[in-house]
C-alpha positions in Angstrom: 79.6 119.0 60.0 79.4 116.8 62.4 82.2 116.3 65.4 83.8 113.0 66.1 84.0 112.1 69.5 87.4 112.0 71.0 88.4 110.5 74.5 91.2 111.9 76.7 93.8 110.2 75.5 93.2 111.6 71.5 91.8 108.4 70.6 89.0 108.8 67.3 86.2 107.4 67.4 84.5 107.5 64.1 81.1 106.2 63.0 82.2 103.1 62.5 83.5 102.5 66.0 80.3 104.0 67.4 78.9 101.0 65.2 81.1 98.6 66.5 80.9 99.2 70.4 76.8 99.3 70.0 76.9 95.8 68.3 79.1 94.4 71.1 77.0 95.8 73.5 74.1 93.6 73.0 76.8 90.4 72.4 80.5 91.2 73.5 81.1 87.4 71.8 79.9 87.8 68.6 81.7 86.2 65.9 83.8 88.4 63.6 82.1 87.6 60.7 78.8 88.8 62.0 79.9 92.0 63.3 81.7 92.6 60.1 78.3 92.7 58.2 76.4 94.6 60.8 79.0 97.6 61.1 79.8 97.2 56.4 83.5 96.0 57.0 85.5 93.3 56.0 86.1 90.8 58.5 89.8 91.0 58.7 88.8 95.3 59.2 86.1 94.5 61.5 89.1 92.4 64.1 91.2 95.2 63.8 89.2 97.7 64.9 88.3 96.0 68.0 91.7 95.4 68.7 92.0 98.8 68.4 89.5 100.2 70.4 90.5 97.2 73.3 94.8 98.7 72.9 93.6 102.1 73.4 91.2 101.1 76.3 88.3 102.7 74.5 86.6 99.2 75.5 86.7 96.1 77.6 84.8 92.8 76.3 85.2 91.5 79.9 81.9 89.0 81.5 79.9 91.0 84.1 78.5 88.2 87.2 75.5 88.2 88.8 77.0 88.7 92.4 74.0 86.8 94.0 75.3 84.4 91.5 78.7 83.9 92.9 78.2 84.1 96.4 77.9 87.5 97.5 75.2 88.9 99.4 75.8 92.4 99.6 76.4 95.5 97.3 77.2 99.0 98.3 78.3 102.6 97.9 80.5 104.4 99.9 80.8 107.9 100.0 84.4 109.0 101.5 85.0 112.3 102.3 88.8 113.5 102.6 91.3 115.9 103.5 94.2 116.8 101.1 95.1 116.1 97.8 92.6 113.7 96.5 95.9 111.8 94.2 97.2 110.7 97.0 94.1 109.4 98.5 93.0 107.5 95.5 96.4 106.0 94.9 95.7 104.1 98.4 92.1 103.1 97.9 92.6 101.8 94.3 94.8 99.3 95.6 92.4 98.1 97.8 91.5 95.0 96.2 87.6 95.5 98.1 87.2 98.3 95.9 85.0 97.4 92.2 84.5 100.4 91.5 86.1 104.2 92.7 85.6 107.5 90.9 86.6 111.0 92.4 83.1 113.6 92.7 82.2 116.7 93.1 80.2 117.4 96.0 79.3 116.0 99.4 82.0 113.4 98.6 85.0 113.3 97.7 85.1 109.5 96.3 82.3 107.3 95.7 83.4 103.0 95.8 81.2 100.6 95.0 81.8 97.0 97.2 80.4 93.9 96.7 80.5 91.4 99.7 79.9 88.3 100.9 77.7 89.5 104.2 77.7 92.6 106.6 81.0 91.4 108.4 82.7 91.7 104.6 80.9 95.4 104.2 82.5 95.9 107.5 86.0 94.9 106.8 85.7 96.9 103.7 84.2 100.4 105.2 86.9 99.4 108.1 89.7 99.5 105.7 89.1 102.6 103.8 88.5 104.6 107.2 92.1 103.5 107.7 93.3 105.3 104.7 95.6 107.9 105.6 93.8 111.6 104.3 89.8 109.5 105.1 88.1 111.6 107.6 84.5 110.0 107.8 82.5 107.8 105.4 78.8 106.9 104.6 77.2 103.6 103.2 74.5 103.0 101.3 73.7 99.4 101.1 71.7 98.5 97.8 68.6 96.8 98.8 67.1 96.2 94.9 69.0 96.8 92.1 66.4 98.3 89.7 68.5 99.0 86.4 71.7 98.5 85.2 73.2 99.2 81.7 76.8 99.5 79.8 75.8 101.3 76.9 76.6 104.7 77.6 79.1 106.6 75.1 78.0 105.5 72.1 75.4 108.4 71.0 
């Protein structure tokens, strides 16, 4: 027997789904119709589903920039390490609207944020503001000088 995968929030992901988010993957615009007869479903099935699986926040069909593209010059990590309860912490630094990208580790850190700015006055603002964070105690960047590899397809086997 094989198990189903299940996210946090008790949402089922069957085969089907699995299908689904590995055909939007590799085209998060394709048309209904085709992803209806790549995954076996109906069209009208097919829709619902990805409604579905976009309601329960399984997935986001959302465009992902080139930030060289659009003007910014400069990507980077922050480690931030912290005192007291990390909730509290990351209710503050979510709202910071520098932030893309914050998760809560294990280890030397206790939050990793990704930034993407504009120059190294921007990255300065930004590692400025979340040293001001009430419950911050130091940080460390790492600015990305080539970035080597870069996928969204995890989850899906």
């Amino acid at each position: 027997m094989t198990s189903v995968p299940s996210t946090p929030a008790g949402v089922r992901i069957d085969g089907v789904d699995q299908l689904i988010i590995e055909q939007l993957q590799v085209d998060g615009r394709m048309p209904y119709t085709k992803l209806a007869s790549a995954v076996g479903l109906s069209e009208a099935a097919a829709r619902q589903r990805v409604q579905r699986l976009i309601d329960t926040g399984v997935i986001q069909v959302v465009a992902v920039t080139n930030p060289l593209m659009v003007g910014r010059k400069r990507v980077a990590m922050i480690g931030i390490r912290t005192t007291g309860a990390t909730s509290e912490v990351a209710q503050t630094l979510k709202n910071l609207d520098i932030i893309e990208y914050l998760v809560v580790t294990a280890g030397s850190y206790d939050f990793l944020a990704e930034v993407v700015v504009r120059d190294e006055g921007e990255l300065l603002e930004a590692t400025n503001a979340i040293r001001a964070t009430p419950g911050v105690t130091s940080t460390e960047t790492f600015v990305y000088l080539e970035l080597v590899k870069q996928t969204f397809t995890w989850g899906v086997h």
